[in-house]
C-alpha positions in Angstrom: 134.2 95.8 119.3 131.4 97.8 119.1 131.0 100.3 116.3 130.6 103.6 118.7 134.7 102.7 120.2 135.5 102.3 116.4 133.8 105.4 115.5 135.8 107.3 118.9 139.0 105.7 118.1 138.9 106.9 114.4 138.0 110.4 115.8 140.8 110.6 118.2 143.5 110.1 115.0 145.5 112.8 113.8 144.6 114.5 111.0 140.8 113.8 111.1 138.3 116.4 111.2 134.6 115.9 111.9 132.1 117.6 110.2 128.4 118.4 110.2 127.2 119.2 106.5 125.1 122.3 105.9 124.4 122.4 102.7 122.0 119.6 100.6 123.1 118.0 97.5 121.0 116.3 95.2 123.6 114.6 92.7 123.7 111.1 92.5 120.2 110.1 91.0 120.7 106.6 91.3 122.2 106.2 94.6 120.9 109.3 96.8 122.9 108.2 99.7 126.3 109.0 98.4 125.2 112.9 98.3 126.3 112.5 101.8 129.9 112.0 100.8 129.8 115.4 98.8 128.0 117.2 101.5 130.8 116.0 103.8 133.6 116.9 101.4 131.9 120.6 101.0 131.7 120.7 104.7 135.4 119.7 105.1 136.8 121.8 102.4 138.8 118.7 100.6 140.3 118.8 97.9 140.4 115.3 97.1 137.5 112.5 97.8 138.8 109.1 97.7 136.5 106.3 96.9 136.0 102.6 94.8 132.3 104.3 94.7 131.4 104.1 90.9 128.6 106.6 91.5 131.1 109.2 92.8 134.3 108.0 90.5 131.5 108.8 87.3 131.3 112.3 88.6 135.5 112.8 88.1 135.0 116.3 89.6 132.6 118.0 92.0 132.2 121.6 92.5 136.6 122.0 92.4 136.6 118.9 94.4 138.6 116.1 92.3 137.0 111.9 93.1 139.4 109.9 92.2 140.1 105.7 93.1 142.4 104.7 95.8 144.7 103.7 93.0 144.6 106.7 91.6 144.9 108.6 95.1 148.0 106.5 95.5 149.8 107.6 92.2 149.4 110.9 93.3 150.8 110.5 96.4 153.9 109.0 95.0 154.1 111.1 92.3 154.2 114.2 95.2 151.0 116.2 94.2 
């Protein structure tokens, strides 16, 4: 399947919002790539980033936005937060 029906597929979902960052981060020294996932959660006004990442996971927090594992993301689901 090529990526670009994957990519449309995943758009057409509920719940899913596209977004186009505006602002730049510079965060993540030693992996500059994942700045994009925290431009994209700024863009998207998240609260919660969900990632095995351990770049992202070190930060805990960013700017109100809480990184937490998919563990974690689960307990809080079940937990109803």
């Amino acid at each position: 399947m090529c990526k670009f029906t994957i990519l449309e597929r995943l758009i057409g979902l509920p719940n899913t919002l596209v977004v186009v960052p505006e602002d730049r981060v510079t965060c993540i020294i030693d992996d500059p790539d994942d700045d994009r996932f925290l431009e994209c959660a700024i863009a998207g006004v998240v609260d919660c980033i969900v990632s095995g990442d351990e770049h992202l996971l070190g930060l805990g927090v960013f700017r109100g936005i809480s990184i937490v594992s998919p563990r974690e993301f689960i307990e809080m689901v079940n937990r109803g937060r």
